[in-house]
PDB file of N, CA, C and O in Angstrom:
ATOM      1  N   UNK A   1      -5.017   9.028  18.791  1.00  0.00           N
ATOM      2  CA  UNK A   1      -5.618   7.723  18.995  1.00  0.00           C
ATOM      3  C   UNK A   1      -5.853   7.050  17.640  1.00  0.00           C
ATOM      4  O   UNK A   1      -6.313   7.784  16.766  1.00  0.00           O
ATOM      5  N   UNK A   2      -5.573   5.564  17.271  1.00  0.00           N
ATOM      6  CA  UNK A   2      -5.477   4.699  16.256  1.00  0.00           C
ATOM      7  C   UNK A   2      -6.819   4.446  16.545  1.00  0.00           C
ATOM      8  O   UNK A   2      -7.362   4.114  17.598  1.00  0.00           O
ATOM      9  N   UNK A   3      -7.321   4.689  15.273  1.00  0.00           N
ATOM     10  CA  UNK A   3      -8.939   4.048  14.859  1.00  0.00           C
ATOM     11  C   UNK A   3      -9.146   2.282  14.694  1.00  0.00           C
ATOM     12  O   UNK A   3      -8.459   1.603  13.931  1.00  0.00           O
ATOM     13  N   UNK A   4     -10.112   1.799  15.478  1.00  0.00           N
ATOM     14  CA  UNK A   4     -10.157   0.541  15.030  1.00  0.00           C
ATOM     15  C   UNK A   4     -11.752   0.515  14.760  1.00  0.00           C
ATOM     16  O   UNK A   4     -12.680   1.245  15.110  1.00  0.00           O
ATOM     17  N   UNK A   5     -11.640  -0.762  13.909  1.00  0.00           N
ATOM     18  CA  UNK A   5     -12.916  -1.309  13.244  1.00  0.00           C
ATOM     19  C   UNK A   5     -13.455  -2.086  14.406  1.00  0.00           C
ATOM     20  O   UNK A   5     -12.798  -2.813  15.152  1.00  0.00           O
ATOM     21  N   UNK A   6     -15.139  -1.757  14.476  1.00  0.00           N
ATOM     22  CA  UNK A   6     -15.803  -2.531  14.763  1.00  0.00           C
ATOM     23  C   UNK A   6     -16.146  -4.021  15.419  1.00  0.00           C
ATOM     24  O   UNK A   6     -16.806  -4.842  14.782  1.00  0.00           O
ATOM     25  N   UNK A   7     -15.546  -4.338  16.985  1.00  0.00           N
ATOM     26  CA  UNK A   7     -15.421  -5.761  16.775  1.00  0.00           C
ATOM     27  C   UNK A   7     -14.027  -6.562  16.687  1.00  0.00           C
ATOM     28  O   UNK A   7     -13.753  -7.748  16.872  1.00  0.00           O
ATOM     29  N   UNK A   8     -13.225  -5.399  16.315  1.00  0.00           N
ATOM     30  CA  UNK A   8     -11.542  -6.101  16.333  1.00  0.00           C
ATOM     31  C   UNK A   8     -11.272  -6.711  17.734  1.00  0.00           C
ATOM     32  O   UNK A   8     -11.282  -7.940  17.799  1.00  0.00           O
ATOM     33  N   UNK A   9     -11.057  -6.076  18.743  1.00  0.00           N
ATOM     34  CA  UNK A   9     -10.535  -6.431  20.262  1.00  0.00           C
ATOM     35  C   UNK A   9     -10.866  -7.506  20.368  1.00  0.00           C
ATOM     36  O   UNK A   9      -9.952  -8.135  20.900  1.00  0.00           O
ATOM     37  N   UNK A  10     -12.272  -8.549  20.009  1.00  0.00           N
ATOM     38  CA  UNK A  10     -12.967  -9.114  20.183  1.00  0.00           C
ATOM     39  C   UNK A  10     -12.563 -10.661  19.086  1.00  0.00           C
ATOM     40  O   UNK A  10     -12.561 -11.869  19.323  1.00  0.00           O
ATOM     41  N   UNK A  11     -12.299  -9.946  18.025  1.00  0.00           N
ATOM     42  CA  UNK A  11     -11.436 -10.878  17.049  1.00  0.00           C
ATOM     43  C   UNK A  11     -10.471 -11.245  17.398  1.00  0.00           C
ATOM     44  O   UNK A  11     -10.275 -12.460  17.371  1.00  0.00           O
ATOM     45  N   UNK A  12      -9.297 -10.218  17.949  1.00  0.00           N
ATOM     46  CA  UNK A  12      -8.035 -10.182  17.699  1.00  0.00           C
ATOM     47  C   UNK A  12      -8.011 -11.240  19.378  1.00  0.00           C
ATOM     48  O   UNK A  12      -7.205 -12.167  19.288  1.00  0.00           O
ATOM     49  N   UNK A  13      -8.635 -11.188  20.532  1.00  0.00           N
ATOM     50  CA  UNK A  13      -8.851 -12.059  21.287  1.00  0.00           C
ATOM     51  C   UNK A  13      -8.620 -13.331  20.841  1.00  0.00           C
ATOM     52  O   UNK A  13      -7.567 -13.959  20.945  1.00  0.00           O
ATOM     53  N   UNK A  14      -9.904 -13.776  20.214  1.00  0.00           N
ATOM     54  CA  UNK A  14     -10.316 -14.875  19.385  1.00  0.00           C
ATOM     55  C   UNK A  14      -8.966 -15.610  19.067  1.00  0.00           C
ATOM     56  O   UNK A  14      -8.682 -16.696  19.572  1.00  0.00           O
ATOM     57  N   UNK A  15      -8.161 -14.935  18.193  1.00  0.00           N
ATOM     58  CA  UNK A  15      -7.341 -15.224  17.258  1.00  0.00           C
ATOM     59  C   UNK A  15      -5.908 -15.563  18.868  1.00  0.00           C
ATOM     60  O   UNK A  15      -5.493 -16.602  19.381  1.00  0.00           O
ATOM     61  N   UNK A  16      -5.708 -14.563  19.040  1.00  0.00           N
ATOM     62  CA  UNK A  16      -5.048 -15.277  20.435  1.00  0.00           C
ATOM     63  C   UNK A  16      -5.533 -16.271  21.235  1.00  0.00           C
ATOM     64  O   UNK A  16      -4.552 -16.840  21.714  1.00  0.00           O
ATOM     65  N   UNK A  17      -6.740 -16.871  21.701  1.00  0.00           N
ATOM     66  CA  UNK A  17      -6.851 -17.765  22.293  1.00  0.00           C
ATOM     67  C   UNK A  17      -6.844 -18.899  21.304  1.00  0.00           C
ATOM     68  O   UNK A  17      -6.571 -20.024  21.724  1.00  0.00           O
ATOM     69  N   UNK A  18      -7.155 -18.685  19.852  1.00  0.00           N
ATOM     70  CA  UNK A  18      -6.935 -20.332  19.378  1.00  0.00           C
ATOM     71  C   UNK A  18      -5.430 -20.124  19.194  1.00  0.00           C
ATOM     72  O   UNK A  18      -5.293 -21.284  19.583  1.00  0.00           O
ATOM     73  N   UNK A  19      -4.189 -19.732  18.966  1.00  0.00           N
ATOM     74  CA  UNK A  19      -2.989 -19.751  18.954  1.00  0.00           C
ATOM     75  C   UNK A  19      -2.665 -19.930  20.298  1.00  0.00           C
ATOM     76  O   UNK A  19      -1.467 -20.203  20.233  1.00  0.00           O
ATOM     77  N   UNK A  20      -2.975 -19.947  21.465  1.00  0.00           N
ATOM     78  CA  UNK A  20      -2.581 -20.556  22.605  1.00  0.00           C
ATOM     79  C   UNK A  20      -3.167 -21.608  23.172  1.00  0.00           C
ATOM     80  O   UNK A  20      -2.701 -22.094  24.202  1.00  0.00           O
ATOM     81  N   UNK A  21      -4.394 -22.156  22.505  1.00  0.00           N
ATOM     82  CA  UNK A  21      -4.544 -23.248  22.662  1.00  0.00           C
ATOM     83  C   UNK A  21      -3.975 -24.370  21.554  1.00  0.00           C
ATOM     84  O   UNK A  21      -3.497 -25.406  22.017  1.00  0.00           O
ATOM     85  N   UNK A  22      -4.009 -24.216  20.319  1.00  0.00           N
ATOM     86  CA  UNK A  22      -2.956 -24.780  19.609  1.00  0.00           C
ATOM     87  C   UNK A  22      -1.747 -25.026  19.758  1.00  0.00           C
ATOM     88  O   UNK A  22      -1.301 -26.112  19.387  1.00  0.00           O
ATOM     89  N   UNK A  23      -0.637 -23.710  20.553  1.00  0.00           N
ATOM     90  CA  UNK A  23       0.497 -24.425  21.035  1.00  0.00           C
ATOM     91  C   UNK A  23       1.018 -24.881  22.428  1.00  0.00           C
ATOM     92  O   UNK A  23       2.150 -25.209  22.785  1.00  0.00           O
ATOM     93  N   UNK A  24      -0.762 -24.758  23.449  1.00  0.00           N
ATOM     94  CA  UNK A  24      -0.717 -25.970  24.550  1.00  0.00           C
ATOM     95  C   UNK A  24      -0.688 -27.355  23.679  1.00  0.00           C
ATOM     96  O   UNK A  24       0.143 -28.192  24.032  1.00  0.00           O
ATOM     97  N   UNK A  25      -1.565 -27.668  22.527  1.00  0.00           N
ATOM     98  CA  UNK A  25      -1.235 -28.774  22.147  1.00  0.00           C
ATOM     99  C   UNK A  25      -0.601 -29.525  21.287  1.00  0.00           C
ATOM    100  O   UNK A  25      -1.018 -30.561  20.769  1.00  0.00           O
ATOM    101  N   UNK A  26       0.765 -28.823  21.077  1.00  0.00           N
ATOM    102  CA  UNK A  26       1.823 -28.983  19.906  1.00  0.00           C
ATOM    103  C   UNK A  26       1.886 -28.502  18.970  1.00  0.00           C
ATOM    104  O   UNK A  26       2.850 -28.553  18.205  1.00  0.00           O
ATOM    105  N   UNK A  27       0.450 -27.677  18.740  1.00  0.00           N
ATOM    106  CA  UNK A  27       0.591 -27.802  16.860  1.00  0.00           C
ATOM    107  C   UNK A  27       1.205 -26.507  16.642  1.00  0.00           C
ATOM    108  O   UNK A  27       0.589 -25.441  16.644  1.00  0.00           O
ATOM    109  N   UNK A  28       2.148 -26.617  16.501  1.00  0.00           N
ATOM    110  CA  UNK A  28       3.003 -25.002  15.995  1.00  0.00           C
ATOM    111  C   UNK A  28       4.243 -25.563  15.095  1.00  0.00           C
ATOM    112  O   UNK A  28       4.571 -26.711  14.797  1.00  0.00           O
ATOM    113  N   UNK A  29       4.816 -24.249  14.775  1.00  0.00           N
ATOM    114  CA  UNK A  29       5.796 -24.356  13.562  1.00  0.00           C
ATOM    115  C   UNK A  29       6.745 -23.761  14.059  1.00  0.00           C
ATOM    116  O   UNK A  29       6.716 -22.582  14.414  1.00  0.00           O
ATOM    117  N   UNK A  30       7.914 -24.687  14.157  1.00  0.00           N
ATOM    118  CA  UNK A  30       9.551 -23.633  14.221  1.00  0.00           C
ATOM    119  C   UNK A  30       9.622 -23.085  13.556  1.00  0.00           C
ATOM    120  O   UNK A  30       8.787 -23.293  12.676  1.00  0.00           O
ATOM    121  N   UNK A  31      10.649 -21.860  13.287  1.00  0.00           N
ATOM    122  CA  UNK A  31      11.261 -20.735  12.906  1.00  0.00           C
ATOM    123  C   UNK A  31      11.817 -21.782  11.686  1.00  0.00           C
ATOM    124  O   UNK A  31      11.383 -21.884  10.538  1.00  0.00           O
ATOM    125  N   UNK A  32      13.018 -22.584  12.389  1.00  0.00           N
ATOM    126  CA  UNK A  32      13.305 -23.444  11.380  1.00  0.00           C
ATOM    127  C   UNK A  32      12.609 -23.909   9.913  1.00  0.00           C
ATOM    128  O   UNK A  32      12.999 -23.661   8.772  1.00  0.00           O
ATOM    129  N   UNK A  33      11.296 -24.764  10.425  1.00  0.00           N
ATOM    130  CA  UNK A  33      10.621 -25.291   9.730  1.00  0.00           C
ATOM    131  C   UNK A  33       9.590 -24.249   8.487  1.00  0.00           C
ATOM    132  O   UNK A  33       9.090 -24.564   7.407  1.00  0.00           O
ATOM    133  N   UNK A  34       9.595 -22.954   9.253  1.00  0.00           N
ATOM    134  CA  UNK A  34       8.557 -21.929   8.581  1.00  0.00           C
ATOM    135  C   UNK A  34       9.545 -22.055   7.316  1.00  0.00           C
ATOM    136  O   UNK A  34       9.334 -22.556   6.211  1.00  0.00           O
ATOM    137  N   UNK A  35      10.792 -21.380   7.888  1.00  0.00           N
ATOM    138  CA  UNK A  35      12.279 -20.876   6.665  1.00  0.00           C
ATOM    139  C   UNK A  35      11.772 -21.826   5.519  1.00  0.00           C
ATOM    140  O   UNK A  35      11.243 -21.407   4.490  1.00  0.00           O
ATOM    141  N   UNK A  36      12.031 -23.388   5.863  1.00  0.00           N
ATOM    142  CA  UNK A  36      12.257 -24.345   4.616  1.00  0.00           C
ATOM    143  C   UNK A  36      10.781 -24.450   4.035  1.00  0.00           C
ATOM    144  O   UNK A  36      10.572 -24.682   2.844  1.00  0.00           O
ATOM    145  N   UNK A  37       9.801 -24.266   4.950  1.00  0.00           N
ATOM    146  CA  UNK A  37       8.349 -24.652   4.426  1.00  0.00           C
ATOM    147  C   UNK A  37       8.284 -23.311   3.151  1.00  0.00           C
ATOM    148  O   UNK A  37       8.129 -23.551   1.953  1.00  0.00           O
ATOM    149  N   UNK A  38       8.431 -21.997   3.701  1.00  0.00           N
ATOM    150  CA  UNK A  38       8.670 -20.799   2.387  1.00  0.00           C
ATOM    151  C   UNK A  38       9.872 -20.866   1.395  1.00  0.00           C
ATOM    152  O   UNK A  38       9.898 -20.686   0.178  1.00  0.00           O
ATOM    153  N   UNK A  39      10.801 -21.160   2.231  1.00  0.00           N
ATOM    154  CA  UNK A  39      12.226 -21.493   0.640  1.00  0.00           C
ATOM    155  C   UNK A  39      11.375 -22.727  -0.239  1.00  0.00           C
ATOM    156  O   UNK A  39      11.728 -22.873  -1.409  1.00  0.00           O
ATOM    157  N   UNK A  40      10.463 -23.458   0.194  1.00  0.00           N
ATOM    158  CA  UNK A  40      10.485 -24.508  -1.125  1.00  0.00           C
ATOM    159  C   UNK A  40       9.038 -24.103  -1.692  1.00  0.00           C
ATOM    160  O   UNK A  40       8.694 -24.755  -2.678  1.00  0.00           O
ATOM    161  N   UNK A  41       8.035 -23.024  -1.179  1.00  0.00           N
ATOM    162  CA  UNK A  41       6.729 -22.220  -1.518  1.00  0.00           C
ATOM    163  C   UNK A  41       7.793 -21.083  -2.416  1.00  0.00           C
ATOM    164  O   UNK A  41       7.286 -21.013  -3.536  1.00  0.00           O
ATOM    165  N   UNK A  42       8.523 -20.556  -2.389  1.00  0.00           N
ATOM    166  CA  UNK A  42       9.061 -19.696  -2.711  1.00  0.00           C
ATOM    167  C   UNK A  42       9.672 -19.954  -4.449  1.00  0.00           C
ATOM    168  O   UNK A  42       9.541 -19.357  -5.518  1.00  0.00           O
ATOM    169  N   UNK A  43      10.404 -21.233  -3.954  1.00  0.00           N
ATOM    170  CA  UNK A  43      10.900 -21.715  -5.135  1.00  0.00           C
ATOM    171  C   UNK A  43       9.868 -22.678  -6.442  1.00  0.00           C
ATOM    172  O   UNK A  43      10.175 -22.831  -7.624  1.00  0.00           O
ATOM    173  N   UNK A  44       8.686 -23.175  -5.768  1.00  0.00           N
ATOM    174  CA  UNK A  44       7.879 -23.426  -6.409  1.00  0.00           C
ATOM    175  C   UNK A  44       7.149 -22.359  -6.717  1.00  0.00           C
ATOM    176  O   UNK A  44       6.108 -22.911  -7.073  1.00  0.00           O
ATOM    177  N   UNK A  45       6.937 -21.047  -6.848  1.00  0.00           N
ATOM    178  CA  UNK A  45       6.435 -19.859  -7.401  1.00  0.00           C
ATOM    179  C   UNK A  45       7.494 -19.742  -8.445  1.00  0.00           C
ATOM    180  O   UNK A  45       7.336 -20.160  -9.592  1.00  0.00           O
ATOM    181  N   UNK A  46       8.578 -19.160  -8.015  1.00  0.00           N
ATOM    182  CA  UNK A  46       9.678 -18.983  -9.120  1.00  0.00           C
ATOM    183  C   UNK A  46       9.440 -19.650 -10.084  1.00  0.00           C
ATOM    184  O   UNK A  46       9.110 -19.168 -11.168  1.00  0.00           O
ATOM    185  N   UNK A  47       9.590 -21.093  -9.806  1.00  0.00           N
ATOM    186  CA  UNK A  47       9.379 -22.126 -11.339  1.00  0.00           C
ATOM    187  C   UNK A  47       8.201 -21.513 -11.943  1.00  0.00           C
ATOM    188  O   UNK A  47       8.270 -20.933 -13.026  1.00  0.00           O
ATOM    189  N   UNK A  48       7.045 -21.634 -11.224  1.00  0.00           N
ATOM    190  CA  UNK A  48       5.518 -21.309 -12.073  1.00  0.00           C
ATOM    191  C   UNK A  48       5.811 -20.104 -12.852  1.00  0.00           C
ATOM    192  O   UNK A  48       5.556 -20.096 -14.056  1.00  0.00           O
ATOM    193  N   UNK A  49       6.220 -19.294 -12.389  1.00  0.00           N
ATOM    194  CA  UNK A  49       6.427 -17.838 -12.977  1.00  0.00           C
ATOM    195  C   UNK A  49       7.395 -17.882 -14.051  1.00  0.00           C
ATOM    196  O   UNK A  49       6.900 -17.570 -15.134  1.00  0.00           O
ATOM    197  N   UNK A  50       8.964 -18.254 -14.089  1.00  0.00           N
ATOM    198  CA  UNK A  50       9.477 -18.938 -15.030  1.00  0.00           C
ATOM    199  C   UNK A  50       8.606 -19.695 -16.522  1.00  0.00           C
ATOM    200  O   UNK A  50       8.659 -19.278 -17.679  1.00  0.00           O
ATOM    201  N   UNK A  51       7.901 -20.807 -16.039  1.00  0.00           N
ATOM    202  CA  UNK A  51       7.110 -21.199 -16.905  1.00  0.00           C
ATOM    203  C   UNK A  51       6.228 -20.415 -17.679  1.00  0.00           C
ATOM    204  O   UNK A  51       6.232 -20.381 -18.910  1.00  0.00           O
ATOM    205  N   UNK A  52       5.067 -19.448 -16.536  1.00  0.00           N
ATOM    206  CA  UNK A  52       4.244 -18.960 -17.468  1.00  0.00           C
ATOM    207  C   UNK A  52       5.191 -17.746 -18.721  1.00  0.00           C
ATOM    208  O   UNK A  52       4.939 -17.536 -19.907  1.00  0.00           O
ATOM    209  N   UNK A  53       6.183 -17.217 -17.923  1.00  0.00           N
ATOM    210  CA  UNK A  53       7.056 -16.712 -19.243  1.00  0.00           C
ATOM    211  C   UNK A  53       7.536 -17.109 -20.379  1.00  0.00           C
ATOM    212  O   UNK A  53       7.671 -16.657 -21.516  1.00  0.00           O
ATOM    213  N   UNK A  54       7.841 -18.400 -19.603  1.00  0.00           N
ATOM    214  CA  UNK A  54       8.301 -18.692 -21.762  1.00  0.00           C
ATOM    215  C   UNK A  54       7.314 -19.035 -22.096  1.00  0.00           C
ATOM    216  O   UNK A  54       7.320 -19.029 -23.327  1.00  0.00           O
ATOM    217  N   UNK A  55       6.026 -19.485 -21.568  1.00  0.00           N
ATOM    218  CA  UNK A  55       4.968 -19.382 -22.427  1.00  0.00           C
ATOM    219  C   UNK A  55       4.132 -18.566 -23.158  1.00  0.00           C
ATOM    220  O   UNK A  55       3.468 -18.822 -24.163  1.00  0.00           O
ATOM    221  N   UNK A  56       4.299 -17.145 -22.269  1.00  0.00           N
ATOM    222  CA  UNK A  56       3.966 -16.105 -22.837  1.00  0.00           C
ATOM    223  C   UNK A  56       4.499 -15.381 -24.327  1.00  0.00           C
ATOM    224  O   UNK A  56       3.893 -15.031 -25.339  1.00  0.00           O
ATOM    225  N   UNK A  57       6.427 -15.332 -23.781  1.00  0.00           N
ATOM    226  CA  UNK A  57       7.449 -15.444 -24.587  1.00  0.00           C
ATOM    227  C   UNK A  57       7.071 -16.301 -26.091  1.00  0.00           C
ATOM    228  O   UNK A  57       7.398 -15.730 -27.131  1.00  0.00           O
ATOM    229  N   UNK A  58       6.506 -17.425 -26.169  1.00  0.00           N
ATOM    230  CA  UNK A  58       6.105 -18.632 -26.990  1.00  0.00           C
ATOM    231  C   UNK A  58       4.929 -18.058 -27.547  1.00  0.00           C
ATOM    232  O   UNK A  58       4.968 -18.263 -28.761  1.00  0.00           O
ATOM    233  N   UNK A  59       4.113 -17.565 -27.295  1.00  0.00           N
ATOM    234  CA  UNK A  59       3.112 -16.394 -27.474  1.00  0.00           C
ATOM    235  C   UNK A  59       3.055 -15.551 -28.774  1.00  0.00           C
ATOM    236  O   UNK A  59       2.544 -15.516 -29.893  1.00  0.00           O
ATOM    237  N   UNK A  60       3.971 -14.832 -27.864  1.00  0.00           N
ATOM    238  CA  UNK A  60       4.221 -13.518 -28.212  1.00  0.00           C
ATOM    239  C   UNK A  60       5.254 -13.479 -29.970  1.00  0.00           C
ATOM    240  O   UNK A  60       5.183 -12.924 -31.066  1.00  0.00           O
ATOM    241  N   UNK A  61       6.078 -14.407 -29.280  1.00  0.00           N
ATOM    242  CA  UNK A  61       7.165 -14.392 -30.686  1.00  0.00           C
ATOM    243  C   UNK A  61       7.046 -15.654 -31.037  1.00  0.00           C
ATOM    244  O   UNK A  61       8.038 -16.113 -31.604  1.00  0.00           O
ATOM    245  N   UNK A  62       6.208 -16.321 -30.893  1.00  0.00           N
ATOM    246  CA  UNK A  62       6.082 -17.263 -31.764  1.00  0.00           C
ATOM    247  C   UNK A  62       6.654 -18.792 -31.663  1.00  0.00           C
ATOM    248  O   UNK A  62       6.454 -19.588 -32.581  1.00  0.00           O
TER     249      UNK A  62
END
């Protein structure tokens, strides 16, 4: 038997009834839309990370 915390069943409820009342009333996200919403979260990390390197790089050596 899998141990659960305190109160989960009760959460994890919770958390299902506002996700089925949210997509009785439209508000959800295609598969589609998730993909491009993370490819362009994805690619705006890359850049940041990029950046803080050559800054570090700029740093480091000068």
């Amino acid at each position: 038997m899998l141990l659960k915390e305190k109160g989960y069943d009760e959460f994890l409820a919770e958390k299902i009834r506002i996700a089925r009342e949210q997509f009785a009333n439209g508000q959800y996200v295609t598969k589609e839309e998730l993909n491009v919403r993370m490819k362009a979260l994805f690619a705006e990390l890359e850049k940041e990370q990029q950046q803080e390197q050559m800054l570090h790089n700029r740093v480091i050596y000068g």
